[in-house]
N, C-alpha and C positions, 0 to 999 in steps of 0.2 A: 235227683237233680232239681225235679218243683219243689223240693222239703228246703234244699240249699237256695234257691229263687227268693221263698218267700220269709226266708231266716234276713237274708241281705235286703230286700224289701221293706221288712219291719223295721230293720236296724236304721237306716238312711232315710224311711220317713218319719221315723221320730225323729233324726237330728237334723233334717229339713224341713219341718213340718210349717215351718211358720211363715206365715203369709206375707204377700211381698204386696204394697199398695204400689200401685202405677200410673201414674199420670197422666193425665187424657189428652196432654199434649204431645205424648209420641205420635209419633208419622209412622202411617203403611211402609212397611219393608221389605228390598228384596234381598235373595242370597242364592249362591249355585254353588255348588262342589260336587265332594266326596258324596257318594251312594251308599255308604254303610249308616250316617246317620240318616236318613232319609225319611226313614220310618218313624222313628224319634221328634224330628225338626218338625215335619208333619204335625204327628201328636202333638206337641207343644201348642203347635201355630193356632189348631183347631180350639184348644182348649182356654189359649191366652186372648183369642179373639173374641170368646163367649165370656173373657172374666172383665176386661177391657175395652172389645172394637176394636181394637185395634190387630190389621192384617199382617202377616207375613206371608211370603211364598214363596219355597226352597226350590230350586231346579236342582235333579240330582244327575248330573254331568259328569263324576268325575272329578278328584282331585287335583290333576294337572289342569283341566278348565275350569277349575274354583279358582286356582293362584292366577290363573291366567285373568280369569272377571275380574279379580278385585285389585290385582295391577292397573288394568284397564279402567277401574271405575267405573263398570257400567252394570255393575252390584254394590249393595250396601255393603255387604260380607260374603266373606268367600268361607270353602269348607273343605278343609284338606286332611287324608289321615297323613301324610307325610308332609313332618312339622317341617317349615320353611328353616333356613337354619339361622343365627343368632345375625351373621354379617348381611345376610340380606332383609333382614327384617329392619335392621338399624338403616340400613341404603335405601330403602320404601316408604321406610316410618309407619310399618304395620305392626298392630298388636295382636299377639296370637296367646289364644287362651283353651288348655282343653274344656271340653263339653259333657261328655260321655265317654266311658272305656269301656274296650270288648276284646277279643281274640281271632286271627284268624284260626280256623280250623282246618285240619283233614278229613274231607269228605270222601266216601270210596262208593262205587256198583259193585262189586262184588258178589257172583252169587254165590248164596252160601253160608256165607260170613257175616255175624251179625252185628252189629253197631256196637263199636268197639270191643271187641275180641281179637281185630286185625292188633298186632303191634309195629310198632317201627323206633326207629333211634336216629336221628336226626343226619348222622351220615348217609345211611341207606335211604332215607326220605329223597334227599338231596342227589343222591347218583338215579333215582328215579325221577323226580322232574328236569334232569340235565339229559334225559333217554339211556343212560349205562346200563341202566335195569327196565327190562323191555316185557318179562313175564311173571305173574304173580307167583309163579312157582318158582324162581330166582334162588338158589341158595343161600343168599344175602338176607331173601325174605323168611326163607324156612327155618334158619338160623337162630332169628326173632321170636320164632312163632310155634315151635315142638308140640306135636300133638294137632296142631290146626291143621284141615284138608286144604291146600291152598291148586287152584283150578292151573292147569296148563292154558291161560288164557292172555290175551296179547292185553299191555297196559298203555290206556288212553290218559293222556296230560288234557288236565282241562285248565284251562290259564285267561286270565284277563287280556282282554285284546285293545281295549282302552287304558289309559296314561293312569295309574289308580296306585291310590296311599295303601289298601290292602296289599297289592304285588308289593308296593314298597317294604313294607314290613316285611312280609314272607322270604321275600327274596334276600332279605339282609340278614333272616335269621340262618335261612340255609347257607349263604354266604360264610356267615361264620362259624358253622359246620363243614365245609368242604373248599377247600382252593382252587379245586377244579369246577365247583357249582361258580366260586364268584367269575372264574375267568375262562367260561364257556360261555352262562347266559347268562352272568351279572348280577349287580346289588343296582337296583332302581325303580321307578314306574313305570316301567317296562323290562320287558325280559327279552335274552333272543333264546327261545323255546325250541325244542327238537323236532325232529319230523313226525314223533307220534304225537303231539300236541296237538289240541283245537282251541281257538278261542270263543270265548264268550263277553257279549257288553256287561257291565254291572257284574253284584255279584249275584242276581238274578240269572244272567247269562249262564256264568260258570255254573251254578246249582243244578239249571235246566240241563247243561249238556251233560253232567254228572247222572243224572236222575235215567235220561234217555240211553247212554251210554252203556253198554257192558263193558263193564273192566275198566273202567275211568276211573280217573282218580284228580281230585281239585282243591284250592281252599277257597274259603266264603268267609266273613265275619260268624262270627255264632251266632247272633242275632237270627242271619237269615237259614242258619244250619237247622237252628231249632227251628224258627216259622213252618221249614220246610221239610218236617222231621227226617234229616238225612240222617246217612250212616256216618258216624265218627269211627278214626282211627283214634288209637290209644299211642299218643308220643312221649319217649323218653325225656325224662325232662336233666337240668345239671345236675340234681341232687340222686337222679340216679332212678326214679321212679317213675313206671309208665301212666300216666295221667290222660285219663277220657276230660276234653273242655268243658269244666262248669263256668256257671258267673264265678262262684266261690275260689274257682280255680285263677280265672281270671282277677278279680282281687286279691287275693292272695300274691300275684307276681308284683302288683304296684304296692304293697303294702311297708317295702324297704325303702321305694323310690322315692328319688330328692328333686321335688316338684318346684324348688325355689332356684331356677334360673332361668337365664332368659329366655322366652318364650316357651317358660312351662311345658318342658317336653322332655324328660328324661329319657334314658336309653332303657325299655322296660322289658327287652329280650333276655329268656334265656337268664331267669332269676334266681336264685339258691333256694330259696322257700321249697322245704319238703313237697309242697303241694301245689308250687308254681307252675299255670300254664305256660309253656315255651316261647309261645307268641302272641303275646301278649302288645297292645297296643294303644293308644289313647286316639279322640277323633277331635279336631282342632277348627277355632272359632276365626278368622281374619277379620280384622277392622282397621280403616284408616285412625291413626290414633287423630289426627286433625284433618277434620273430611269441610270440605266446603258448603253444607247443609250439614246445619245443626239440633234440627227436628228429625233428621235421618239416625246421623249417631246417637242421639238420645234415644232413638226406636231402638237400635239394634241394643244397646247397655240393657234397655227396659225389657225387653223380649228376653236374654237371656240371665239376666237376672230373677225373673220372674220365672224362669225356668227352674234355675238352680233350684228356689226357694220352695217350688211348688209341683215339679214335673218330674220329680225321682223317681216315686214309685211308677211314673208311666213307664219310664224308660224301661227299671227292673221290668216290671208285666212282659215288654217287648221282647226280652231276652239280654239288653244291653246292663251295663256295669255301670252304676253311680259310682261320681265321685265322692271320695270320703270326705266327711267335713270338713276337715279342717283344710281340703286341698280347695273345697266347692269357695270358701272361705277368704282362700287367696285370690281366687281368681277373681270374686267380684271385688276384691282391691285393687287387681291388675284392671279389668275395665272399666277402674275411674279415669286413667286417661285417656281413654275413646273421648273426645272432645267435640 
């Protein structure tokens, strides 16, 4: 996985390698959202402050209270991994631009079982976080898994218990795996989760209850899977192949995606690519495209353009997914109209 890290790393910071000059008349910025870049935004902030002065300061809230700030105005930018969709964007007049890509994952407690050895297929994932499949020894799961000791042991749902673009993802993937996942606990940012479910804030929350938990089972971004060296489940992916979550894996699913529409958000679930991770997802930038201070929206174009151009390889380091050039490319033509 660090061999695949630092192959993608290399690649992205040579074709970003070149320096972004910035102007000293950007304004200190703020911004709230999604918790999966968090780590990233940070980075950046720290790094952009030392090459500039100039501040930013990400609150990580949550996706549902990133769209909610930046409705409200009372953030520079908002940060949601669940892209707003084309008609509401045009009804707000916000620009939405990806930042960074990653994957939700499967994380397990499991004892026994070692980080990705468990398998699963996207139906049985799905009749598991809907509570159908309630033990790890399950025939559904044995089925999967011949040869593996699977424990007689009761199976804990660790689930996001705030409004969050990761559940969105997850939930839409399973969704489209199972009829009875959408029309039990649904496609959204939020879920309504079974009686063996716990929640967790962030995906800090869910990790922790997963870590603490026997027999739990969660997902997270990979970012914080890997920070947090958890156990990965190994998911079938369409092309038929059980796939443990790399970056590589994760590029690999956006590497067909058609990133030129509005609000640069393709549907990047569940991709044909022999080697595509399942749940794959992008994490997204909000801006008033015509905001009432004008040293604010030039902070915010400045910060992440000087991101793109300069903060790849931090992200890689992190765990998280550059975008590919030619996609980092569009977008800072997409936030020339931040105004």
């Amino acid at each position: 996985m660090r061999t695949l890290n630092k192959l993608a790393q290399g690649a992205v910071a040579t074709a970003l390698g070149l320096a972004f000059s910035v102007s000293a008349l950007a304004a200190d910025i703020t911004g709230a959202g999604a918790t999966f870049p968090y780590a990233i935004y940070t980075k950046w902030a720290e790094a952009y402050q030392k090459a500039t002065g100039n501040k930013v300061n990400y609150q990580a809230i949550g996706s549902s209270g990133g769209v909610k700030q930046i409705r409200a105005k009372t953030v520079d930018f908002g940060g949601s991994d669940a892209p707003v969709k084309e008609a509401d964007l045009d009804a707000t007049g916000l620009v939405q631009v990806p930042t960074v890509m990653g994957g939700v994952t499967l994380v397990m407690n499991v004892p026994g079982i070692e980080s990705g050895k468990l398998k699963l297929d996207g139906s049985t994932a799905a009749d598991i976080f809907r509570g159908a499949i309630t033990k790890w020894n399950d025939p559904a799961i044995a089925r999967l898994n011949p040869g593996v000791t699977l424990p007689n042991l009761a199976i804990t749902v660790s689930h996001r218990s705030d409004g969050s673009g990761t559940t969105y993802a997850f939930t839409h993937y399973l969704a489209k795996q199972s009829i009875a996942f959408k029309r039990e606990v649904g496609a959204g940012n939020t879920g309504n989760w079974p009686r063996n479910a716990v929640g967790g804030k962030g995906n800090a929350g869910v990790a922790t209850n997963v870590q603490k938990i026997r027999g739990s089972i969660g997902y997270v971004d990979i970012a914080d899977a890997l920070s947090n060296n958890m156990n990965f489940i190994a998911l079938k992916n369409r092309a038929g192949n059980y796939i443990v979550p790399t970056q590589q894996s994760v590029a690999d699913a956006a590497s067909g995606a058609d990133f030129n529409v509005k609000g640069m958000a393709p549907d990047l679930l569940d991709q044909l690519h022999k080697n595509a991770w399942p749940i794959t997802s992008a994490t997204y930038m909000l801006a008033y495209e015509k905001g009432s201070d004008a040293a604010k929206q030039k902070g915010v174009v400045d910060f992440f353009t000087w991101s793109l151009n300069n903060g790849q390889k931090m992200a890689a380091d992190l765990g998280f997914v550059a975008l590919p050039p030619n996609i980092a490319k569009m977008v800072e033509a997409e936030m020339k109209k931040i105004k």
